[in-house]
MIVEX-929401 format. One record per residue (C-alpha): x, y, z; residue in one letter. Coordinates in steps of 0.1 Angstrom, whole numbers, plus 5000, padded with zeros to 4 digits. Each point is the difference from the previous one (the first is absolute). Layout:
N
XYZA ...
// end
This chain:
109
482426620962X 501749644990X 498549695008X 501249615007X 498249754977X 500049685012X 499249694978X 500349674995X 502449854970X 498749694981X 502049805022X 498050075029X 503050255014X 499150365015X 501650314982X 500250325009X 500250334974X 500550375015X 498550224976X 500250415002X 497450225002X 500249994956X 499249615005X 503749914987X 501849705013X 503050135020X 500849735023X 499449574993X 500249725024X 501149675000X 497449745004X 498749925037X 498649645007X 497150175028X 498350295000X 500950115032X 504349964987X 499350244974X 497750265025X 503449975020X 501850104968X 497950284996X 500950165031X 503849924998X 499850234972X 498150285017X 503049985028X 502749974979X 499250214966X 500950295024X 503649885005X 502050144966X 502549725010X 497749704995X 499550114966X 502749794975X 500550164966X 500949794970X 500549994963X 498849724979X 502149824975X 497850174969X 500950355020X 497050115016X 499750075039X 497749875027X 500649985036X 499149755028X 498750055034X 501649815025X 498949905040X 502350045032X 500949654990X 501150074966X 497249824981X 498050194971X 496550075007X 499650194968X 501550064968X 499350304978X 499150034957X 503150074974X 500650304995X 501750164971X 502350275024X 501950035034X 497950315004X 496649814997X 500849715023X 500950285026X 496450154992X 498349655004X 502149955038X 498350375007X 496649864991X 500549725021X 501350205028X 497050204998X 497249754993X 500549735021X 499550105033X 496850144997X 498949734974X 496449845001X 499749604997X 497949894976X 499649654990X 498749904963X 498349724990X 
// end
């Protein structure tokens, strides 16, 4: 079962990581100025990981692939790692799909 890590940046922002159930990263946020903003994040990608058409697929300039998850409103709430092929970006918007909306919060240090 994945999991939502929240923590706080040195800059006293809130950040969100989805991990899977192997503890890899598979989906990043931006940085949140409140707690409570990035807890709203959290649950914008629960709804919306399950909407294939929120998910944007893209190719870096050195060639590898990621993908961003985007809101009704069009704004990213996540982005995912590089990854080396087309075919593993897909695998990472599957994980996502999967993990996130059954996901535990769990807030580090």
């Amino acid at each position: 079962m994945g999991k939502f890590e929240i923590k706080t940046r040195k800059n006293g922002e809130f950040q969100f990581n989805l991990k899977a159930s192997n503890g890899q990263v598979i989906l990043s946020s931006e940085g949140y100025s409140s707690k409570s903003s990035c807890l709203n994040g959290v649950e914008s990608v629960r709804k919306n990981s399950q909407d294939e058409n929120k998910f944007d697929k893209k190719t870096s300039s050195n060639g590898k692939y990621y993908f961003n998850l985007k809101a009704t409103n069009g704004q990213i709430i996540g982005s995912s790692e590089m990854y080396e092929s087309a075919s593993g970006c897909a695998n990472g918007i599957a994980s996502v799909k999967k993990n996130a909306p059954d996901a535990t919060v769990v807030e580090l240090e």
